[in-house]
N, C-alpha and C positions, 0 to 999 in steps of 0.2 A: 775343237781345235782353236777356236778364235779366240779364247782365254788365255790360248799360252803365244811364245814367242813366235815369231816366223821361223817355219822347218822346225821349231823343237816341238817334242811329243812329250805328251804328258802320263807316267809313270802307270796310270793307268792302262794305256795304250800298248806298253811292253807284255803287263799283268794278262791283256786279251790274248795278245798275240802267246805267250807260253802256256797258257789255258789251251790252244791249238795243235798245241807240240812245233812252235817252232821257234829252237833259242839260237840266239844270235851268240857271235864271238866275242861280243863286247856289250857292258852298261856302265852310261853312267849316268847316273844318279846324280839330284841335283835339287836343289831348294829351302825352303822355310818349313814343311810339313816331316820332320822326322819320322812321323806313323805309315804316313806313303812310303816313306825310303825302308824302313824296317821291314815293312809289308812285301815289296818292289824284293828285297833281299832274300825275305824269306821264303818267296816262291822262289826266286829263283835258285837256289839251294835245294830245294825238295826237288826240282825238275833236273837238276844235274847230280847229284849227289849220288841216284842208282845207278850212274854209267859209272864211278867210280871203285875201281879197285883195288888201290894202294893208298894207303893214309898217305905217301910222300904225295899224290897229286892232289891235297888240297892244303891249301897256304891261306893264312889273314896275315897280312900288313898293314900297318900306320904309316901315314906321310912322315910324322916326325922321328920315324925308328929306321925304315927303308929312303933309300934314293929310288932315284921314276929308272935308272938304269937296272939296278939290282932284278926290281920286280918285274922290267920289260925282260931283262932277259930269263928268268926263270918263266915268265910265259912263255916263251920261244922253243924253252926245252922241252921235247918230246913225253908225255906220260911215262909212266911206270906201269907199265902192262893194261892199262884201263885204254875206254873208248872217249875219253875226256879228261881233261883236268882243270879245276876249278880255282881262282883265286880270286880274295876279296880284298882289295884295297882301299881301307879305308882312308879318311882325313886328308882328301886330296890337297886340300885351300891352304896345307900346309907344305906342299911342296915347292922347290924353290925354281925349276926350270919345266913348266909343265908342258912347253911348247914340241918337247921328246916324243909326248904321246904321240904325235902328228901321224908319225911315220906307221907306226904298228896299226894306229885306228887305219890308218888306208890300205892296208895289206895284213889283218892278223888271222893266224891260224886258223886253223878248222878244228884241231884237238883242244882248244884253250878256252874257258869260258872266263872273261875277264869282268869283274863287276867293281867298279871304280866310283865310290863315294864322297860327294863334295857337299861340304853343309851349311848349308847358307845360297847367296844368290852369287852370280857371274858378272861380274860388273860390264865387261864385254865380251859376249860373247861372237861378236865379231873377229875377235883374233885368235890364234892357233892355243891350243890345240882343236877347241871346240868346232870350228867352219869345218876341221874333217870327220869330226864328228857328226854334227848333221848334217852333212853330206852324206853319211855311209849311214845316216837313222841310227845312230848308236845313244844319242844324246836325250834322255828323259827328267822332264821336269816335277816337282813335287809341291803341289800349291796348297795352302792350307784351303779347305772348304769351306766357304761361309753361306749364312741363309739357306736356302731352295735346296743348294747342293748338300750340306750339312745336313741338311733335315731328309733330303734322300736317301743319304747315306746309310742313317741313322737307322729309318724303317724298311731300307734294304738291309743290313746288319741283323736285324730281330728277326725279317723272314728267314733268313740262312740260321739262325738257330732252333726253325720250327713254328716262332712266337710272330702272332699281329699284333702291331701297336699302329692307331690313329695319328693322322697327323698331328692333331691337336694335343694329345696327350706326350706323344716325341716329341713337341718341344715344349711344352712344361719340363719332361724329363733332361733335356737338354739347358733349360732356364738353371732346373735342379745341381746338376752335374758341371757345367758349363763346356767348352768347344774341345777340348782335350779327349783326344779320340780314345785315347788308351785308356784315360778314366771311363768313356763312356763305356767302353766294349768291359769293363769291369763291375760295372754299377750292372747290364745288361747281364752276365754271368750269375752274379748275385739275384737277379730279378728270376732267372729263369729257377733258382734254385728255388728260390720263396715259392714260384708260382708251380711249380711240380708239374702233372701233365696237363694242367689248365692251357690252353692254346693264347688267349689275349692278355697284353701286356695294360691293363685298367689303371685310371690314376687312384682305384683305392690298392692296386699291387706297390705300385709306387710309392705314396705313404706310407701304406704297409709296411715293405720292406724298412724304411727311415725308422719306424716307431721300433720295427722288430731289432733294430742294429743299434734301437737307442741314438739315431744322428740327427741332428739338428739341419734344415735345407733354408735356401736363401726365400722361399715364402713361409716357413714359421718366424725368420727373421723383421720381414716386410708388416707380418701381424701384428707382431708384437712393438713395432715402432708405430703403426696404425690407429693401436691402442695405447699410445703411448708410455708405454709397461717399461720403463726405465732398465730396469732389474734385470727383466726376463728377455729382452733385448741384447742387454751387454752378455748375460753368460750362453745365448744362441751364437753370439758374433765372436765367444771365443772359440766353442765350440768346433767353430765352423775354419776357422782358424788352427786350431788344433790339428784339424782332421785333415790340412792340405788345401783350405781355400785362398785365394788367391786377395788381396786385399784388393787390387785394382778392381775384380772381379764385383766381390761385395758393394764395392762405390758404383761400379756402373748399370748393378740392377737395380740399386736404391733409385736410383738419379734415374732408369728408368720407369721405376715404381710412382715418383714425384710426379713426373711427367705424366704418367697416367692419371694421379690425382686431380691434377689440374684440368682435367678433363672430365671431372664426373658431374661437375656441374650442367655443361653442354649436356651431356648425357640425360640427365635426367628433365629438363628445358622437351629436347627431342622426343621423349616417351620413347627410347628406341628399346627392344625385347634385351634381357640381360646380357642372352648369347652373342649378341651384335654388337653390343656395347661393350662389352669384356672384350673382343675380337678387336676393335678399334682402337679402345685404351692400353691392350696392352698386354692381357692377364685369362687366364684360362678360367672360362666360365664360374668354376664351382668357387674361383678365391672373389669372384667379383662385391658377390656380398659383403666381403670385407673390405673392400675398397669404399661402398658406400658409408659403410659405417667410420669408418677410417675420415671423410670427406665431413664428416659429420665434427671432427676434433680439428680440423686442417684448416683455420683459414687463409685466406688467399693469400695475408702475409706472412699465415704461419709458410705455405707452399714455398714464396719467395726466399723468404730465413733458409728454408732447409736448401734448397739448389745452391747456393752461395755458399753454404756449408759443405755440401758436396763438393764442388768447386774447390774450395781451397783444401778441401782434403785431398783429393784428385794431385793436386799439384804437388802436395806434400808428399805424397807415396812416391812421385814419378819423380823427384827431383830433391829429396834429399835423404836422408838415411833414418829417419827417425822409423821409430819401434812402431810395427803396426798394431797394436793391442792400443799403444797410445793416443794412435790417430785414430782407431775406430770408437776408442773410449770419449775421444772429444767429438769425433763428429756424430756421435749418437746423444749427447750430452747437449751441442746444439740444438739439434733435429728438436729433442722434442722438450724443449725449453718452453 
């Protein structure tokens, strides 16, 4: 709890509590992680949905299509023969007087299951309608996961399909994929199909699958600028481009990749075992050997060139509109000048 706000619950927290069998008259939903909120929704749907007996007792509304009056009062109204009725209101952030809800969250029904979706953050949640909201525990937060949590997630997710995967190897595949939970639990589908009744999620499954689907990943990228392979470089980065990668994404593994470089010298000063040293740097043991060799073309002002280059790629994605094929074509073109 010490992650989220004072009195707010975090989306997981409702997820337990309806795992128990016990739903509440009201959710709402709330934050920056859409996959919690989707998730958050779609349990709660499957756990009201069999008390339903009339299509008239389940409703979706939009903030921009419905007033918060329309939708309070059709919660209000009594079911069509069912032991529940269920409405999902989404795109709350677009309502124009949301202070309404107040009244319903402190008194609503026992036949209504209300699931009210706000996308993005609460700027105050100090003011109404939200204080009677956590106050009555209706109010759930959706945080995106990073590090520890993310990589928990990640190898919780693989057990719930059957499959082990290593910490170490979840986030290589996480490195692969990147934080997009929807992507991963897709890649994770894929992986299980590759991997048939094989029980461990392995990083040659991993590869594997990439060679099998023919897709280019942000470490065939990382090699091939290592080696400074111009060529084989730029059509990985379209590749990857093509397929839904993110350019920000691309800059900021390179830029961690650099950063690792910069360190292989230490490294090898140290005598430290490869495992240790990949651990440190950066990079999953089996790509380490290419770092060394990579460290071998890089010198230290080659290292400096490239971070700058990063740098001002970096800024150019986030701050103006140029074409990302273009930005990746120059700062690949830098790099390995």
């Amino acid at each position: 709890m010490s992650k989220f706000k004072a009195g707010v619950q975090s989306i997981q927290d409702a997820v337990k509590k309806i795992k128990t069998g016990e739903i509440l008259p009201v959710y709402f939903f709330f934050g920056e992680d859409s996959f919690s909120i989707d998730n958050g929704l779609k349990i709660v749907e499957n756990a009201v949905k069999p008390l339903l007996k009339s299509d008239f007792d389940f409703e979706v509304f939009h903030g921009d299509e419905k007033s918060l009056d329309e939708v309070i009062s059709f919660a209000e109204a009594f079911p069509f023969g069912s032991e529940k009725k269920l409405i999902i209101f989404k795109e709350f952030q677009k309502v124009k007087d949301k202070k309404k809800l107040s009244n319903y969250a402190a008194s609503p029904p026992d036949f209504t299951v209300l699931v009210i979706i706000h996308s993005g953050e609460i700027s105050n949640l100090s003011s109404e309608p939200y204080q009677t909201l956590i106050e009555n525990r209706f109010l759930f937060e959706a945080k995106e996961l990073k590090g520890k949590n993310l990589l928990d997630w990640l190898t919780g997710y693989c057990e719930s399909t059957g499959k082990f995967i290593s910490e170490e190897n979840a986030q290589m595949l996480l490195d692969i994929t990147g934080e997009n939970r929807s992507l991963l639990e897709a890649q994770i589908e894929k992986i299980c199909i590759y991997l048939g009744d094989k029980k461990e999620i392995t990083l040659d499954s991993i590869k594997g699958l990439s060679t099998a689907l023919k897709e280019y990943n942000i470490f065939d990228l990382q090699n091939a600028i290592g080696k400074k392979d111009e060529a084989l470089a730029l059509k990985i980065a379209f590749n990857m481009l093509d397929k839904g990668a993110e350019p920000t994404y691309i800059i900021f593994m390179l830029t961690r990749y650099f950063t690792g470089l910069s360190r292989i010298a230490e490294m090898t000063n140290l005598k430290l075992p490869d495992a240790v040293a990949a651990k440190i740097v950066g990079t999953h043991p089996y790509y380490y050997k290419d770092y060394l060799k990579a460290k071998s073309l890089y010198s230290d002002s080659n290292l400096y060139n490239s971070v700058q280059a990063l740098l001002k790629a970096d800024v150019t994605i986030k701050t103006t509109s140029a074409d990302p094929k273009t930005v990746i074509t120059i700062l690949i073109s830098e790099i390995i000048q």
